[in-house]
N, C-alpha and C positions, 0 to 999 in steps of 0.2 A: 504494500500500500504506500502512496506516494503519502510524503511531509502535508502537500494540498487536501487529499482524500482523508486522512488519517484526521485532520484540523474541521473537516466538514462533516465527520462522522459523529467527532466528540461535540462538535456544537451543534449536531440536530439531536441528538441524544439529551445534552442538557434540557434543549427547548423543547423536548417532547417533555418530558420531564414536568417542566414547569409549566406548559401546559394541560398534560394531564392531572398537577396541582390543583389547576384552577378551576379544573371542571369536578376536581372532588369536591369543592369546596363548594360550590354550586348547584351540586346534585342533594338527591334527597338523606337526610341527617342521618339514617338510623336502617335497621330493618325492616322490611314488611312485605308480603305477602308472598310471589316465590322467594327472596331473598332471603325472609325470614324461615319459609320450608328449608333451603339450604342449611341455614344455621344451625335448625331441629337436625333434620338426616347427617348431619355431620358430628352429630352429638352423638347422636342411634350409633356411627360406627365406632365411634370412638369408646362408645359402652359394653355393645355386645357386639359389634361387628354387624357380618352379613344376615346373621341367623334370626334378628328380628328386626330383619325390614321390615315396617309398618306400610308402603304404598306401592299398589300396582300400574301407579303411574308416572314413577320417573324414577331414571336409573343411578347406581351407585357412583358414577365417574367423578361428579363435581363433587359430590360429599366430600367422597373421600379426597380430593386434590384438596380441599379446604380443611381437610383436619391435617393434610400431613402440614401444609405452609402455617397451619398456626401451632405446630409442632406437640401435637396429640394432645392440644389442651384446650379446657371451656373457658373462653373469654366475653368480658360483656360484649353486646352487641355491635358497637362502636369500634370497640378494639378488633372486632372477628372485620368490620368492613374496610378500615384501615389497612390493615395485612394482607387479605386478599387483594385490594387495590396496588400495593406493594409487589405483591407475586405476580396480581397479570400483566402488569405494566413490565415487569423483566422477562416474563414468560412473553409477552411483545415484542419486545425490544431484542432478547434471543432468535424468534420467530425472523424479523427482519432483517439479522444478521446471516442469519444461514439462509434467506432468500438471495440476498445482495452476493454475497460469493458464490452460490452458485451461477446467478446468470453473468458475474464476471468472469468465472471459467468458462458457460458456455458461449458467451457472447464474446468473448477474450478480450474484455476490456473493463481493467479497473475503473473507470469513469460510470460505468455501466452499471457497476456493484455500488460503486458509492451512492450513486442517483436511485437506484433501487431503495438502499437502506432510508434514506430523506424522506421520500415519498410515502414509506411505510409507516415510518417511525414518527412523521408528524400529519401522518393521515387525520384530521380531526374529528373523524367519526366512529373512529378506533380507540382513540384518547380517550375519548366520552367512554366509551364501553370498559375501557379496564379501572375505570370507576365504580362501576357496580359490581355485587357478588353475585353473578349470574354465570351461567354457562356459555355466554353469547362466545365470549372472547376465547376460552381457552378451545375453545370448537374452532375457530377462524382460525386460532394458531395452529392445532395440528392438523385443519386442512391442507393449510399452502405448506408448511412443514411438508407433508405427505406429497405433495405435488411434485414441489421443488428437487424432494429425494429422488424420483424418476427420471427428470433431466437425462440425457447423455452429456458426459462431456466428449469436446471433437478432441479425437485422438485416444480415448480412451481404450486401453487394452482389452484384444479380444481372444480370443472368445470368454475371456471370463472376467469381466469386471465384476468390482466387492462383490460380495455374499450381505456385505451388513446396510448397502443400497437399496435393496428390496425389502430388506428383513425391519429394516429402519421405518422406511417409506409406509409398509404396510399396518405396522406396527403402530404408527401415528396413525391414521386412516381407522382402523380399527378401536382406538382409544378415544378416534373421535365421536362414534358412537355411542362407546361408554360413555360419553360427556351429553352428548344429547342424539337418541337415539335415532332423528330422522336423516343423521350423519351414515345411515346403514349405503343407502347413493350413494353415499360419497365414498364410503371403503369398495361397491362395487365398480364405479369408476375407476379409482386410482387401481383395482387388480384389470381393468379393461385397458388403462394408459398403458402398464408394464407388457400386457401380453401385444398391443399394439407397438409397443416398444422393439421388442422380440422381434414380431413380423417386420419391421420397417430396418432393421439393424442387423438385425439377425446374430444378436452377443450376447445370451440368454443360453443357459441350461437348464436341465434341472433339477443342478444343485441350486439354480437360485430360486425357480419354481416351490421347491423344499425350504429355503427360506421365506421366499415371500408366507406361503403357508403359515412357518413357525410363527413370523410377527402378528399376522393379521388374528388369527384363534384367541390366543389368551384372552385379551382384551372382552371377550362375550363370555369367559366361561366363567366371572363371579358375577355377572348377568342371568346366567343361567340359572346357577345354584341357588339364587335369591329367588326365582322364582318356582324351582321345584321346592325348597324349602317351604316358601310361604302358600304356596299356591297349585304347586304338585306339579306342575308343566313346566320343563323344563326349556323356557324359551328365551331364547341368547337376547330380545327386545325387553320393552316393556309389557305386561302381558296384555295392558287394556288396552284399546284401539278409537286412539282418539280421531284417527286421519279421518273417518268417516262424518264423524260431530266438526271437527274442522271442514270440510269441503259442503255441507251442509250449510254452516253459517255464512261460507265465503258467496252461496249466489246472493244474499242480501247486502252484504257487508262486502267493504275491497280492504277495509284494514281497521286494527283499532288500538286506543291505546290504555294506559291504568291514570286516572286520576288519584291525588291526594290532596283534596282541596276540600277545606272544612265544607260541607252541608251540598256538598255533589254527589251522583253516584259515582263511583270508581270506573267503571266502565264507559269511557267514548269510541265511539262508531264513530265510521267514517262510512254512510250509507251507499249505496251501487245504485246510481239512477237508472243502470240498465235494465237490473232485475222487474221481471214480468209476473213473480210470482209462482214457479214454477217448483213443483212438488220435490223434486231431485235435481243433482246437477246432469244425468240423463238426459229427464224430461226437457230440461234449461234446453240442452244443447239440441234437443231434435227440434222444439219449437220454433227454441230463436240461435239458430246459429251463430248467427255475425254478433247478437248480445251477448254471446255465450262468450267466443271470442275475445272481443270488447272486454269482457269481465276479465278473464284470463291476463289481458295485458298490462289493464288498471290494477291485475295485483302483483303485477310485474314489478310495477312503478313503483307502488306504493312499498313494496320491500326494500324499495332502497330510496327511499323519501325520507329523509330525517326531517322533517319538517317541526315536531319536536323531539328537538335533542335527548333527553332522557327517559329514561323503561318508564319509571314515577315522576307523574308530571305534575307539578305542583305550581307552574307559571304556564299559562295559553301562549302568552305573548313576551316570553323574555328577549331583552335586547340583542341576544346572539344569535339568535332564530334566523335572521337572513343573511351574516358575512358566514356562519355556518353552514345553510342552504348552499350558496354561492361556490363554497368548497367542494362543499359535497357532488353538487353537479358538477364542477369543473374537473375533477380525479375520475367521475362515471365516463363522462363525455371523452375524457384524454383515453380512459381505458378502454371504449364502446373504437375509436378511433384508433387503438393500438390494436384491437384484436382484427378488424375490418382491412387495415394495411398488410397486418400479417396473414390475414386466409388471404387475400386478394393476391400477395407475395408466392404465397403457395401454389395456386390455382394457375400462375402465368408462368411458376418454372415446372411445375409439377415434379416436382424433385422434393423429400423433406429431408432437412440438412438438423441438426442438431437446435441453430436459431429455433424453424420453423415449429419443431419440434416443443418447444414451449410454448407458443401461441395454441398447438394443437391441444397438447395434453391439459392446459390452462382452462382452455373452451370444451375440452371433455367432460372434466370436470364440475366445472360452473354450468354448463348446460343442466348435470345430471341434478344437481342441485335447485336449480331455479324450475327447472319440471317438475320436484315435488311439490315444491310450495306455491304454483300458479294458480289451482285449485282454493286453497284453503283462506281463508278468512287472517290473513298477515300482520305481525305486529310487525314493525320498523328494526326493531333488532333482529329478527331473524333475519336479514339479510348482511349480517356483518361477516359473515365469509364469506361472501361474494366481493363486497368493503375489500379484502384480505387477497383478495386473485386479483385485482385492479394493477396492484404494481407488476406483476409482469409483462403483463400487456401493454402496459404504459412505457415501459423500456426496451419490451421486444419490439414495439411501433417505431419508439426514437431511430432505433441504433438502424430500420431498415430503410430509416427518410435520413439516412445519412447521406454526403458528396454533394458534389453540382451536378450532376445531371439535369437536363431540362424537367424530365419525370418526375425526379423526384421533389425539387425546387417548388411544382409546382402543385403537387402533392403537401409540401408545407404549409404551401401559402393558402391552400382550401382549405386545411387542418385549422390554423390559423384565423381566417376569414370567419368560418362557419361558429368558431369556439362559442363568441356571445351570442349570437341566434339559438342553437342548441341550448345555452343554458338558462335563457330566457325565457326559450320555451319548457325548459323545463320547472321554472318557477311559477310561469302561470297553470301549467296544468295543477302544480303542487296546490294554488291556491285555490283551483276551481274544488279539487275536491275535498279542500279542506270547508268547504261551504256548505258540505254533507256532513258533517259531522251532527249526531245525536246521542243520547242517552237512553237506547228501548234495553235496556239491562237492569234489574233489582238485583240486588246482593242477598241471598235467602239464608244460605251460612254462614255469617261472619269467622266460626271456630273451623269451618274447613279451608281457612287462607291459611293457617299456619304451617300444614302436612301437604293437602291437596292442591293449594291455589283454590282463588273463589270458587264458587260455584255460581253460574252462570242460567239464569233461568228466560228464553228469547222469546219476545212478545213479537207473532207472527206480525211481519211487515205489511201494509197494502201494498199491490202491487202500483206502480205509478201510473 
């Protein structure tokens, strides 16, 4: 690492730093509602372990990361959200270190890595997230974690490159599940990147097939055992099947968030002017296709619309709300524009070289991922590993609009051009449908936010 790189590492480090300071300080005080489930389950393991998980609906992975960083001890609530803030902000900042070198080896340009790490490391919607004691973050780290491990590097030795490549990669992917189980895509993508890997390189055996294997298993099997323990079926998920109640609420709704503002209910809606009222999202789709659609892509959006900054929103309208917006599109729009140059790159050599080969595996990926959650009724943080795949694309786009060439000059200058139209437009759609926003939710058990998260009772919509 050059004296320059080395100097620009340590001062976006500091400044993420201090700016994920400032969004602790600004976030909600204390624990409550998943945040506070965490802090119970993490108690549970820390007492008896796996053997009496109490719920069949969320799994052991965050617990347990949050008992071991607060070092197998009960702290008040305050101090438990302090430390994890601590942990996932290095567990971050680790996460974009081993991003940055990798695509400096594959891209073979320190500049590359250094740019990588920046862009990660003061991502501002990343910041905000390793604020709260939630699962969002440590899922986003070992996705791209998991991605990153798959890379080839050019020139890497063949036919047998590491064993702890695969073993690593899958390993993360699998653990991401354990963190939050709809991460299951995602461990199946990154074994579809590796086996595409294979096919396109052909530097794969399988002794590595045997390690990818050994990484990916463990990770499901205190998944497992918690659930034949408690519940007699031994299944490596969660045992209850929320996907169905989520895709359900999602034809009314395109996202929602948690209130904590005295004499509100906790649950805002952001309403779906499209929905027709149709009994399933089946029927949605045979009736009104293009609404159906339409839904599908408004919950696109709406997964990575931070429109408000935090899980617990306790200000509608804080003053950060729009140079945070601003960001936030400008890193979607660079990344949506790095992935587009790199297929298009692809597509007119028809050759994939190692570069391409991270835009590919990146958009495997994030595809598999964003096709789960199109369907379902989206909170704004589940889309922070998506957030988390951005900077590749973002530096694999750079490095391929590099030179003078006429092409690609003027490839810049559309990149460039288009930047504030794009994110302009993406500020008014943000506020059109922020002008849907309602409150059809009563909170019926207050003492099931502790374990289960609220309970959620949905007063059928009219159709519009």
């Amino acid at each position: 690492m050059t004296p320059r790189a080395r100097f620009g590492t340590i001062a976006a480090t500091l400044a993420a730093a201090g700016i994920a300071a400032a969004w602790f300080l600004a976030g909600y005080p204390s624990l409550i509602y998943d945040s506070l489930g965490y802090y119970i389950l993490a108690a549970v393991v820390r007492a008896g372990g796996i053997a009496h998980w109490p719920t069949d609906t969320w799994t052991y992975g965050y617990p347990l990361f949050a008992a071991l960083v607060t070092g197998w001890r009960q702290l008040p609530p305050e101090e438990f959200r302090l430390i994890l803030f601590a942990a996932q902000l290095l567990v971050w900042l680790a996460a974009c270190a081993l991003v940055a070198r990798r695509l400096a080896t594959v891209l073979r340009s320190p500049g590359a890595g250094a740019a990588a790490y920046a862009i990660g490391a003061l991502n501002p919607v990343l910041l905000v997230q390793t604020t709260e004691p939630l699962s969002d973050l440590l899922s986003a780290a070992l996705v791209v974690t998991a991605v990153a491990l798959a890379w080839r590097d050019p020139g890497e030795p063949e036919p047998e490159p590491s064993l702890w490549r695969p073993f690593l990669s899958l390993a993360a992917a699998g653990a991401s599940a354990a963190v939050r189980p709809a991460n299951v895509v995602v461990a199946a993508a990154v074994a579809g990147v590796w086996v595409l890997r294979a096919l396109i390189f052909r530097d794969l055996r399988l002794s590595h097939v045997a390690a990818g294997v050994a990484g990916l298993v463990p990770p499901f099997l205190p998944q497992a055992a918690i659930n034949y323990l408690t519940f007699g079926v031994a299944n490596p998920l969660i045992r209850k099947n929320l996907y169905h109640l989520q895709t359900t609420w999602g034809m009314s709704a395109l996202k929602y968030a948690t209130l904590v503002i005295p004499g509100r209910s906790p649950f805002l809606v952001y309403g779906n002017p499209l929905y027709r009222g149709d009994a399933s999202p089946a029927a949605f789709f045979r009736a009104h296709p293009v609404h159906y659609l339409g839904t599908l892509a408004l919950h696109g959006f709406g997964l990575l619309d931070r429109d408000l900054p935090f899980t617990y929103v306790t200000d509608l309208e804080p003053w950060y709300r729009t140079p945070l917006a601003l960001a936030n599109f400008l890193v979607l729009y660079l990344a949506a524009a790095g992935a587009a140059i790199g297929l298009l790159r692809l597509a007119r050599r028809r050759r994939v070289d190692e570069a391409a080969f991270v835009v590919v595996s990146t958009a495997a990926v994030a595809g598999a991922y964003l096709a789960l959650y199109l369907p379902v009724e989206v909170e704004c943080r589940f889309g922070v590993a998506l957030q988390a795949l951005a900077t590749p694309f973002i530096v694999a786009g750079a490095m391929s609009l590099r030179g003078r060439s006429p092409r690609r000059r003027l490839a810049r200058i559309v990149v460039l051009i288009a930047a504030p139209f794009a994110v302009a437009g993406a500020l008014a759609l943000s506020a059109k449908i922020a002008k849907h926003r309602t409150n059809p939710y009563v909170e019926t058990s207050p003492a099931n936010a502790v374990v289960m998260g609220p309970t959620r009772t949905r007063r059928t919509p009219a159709a519009p």
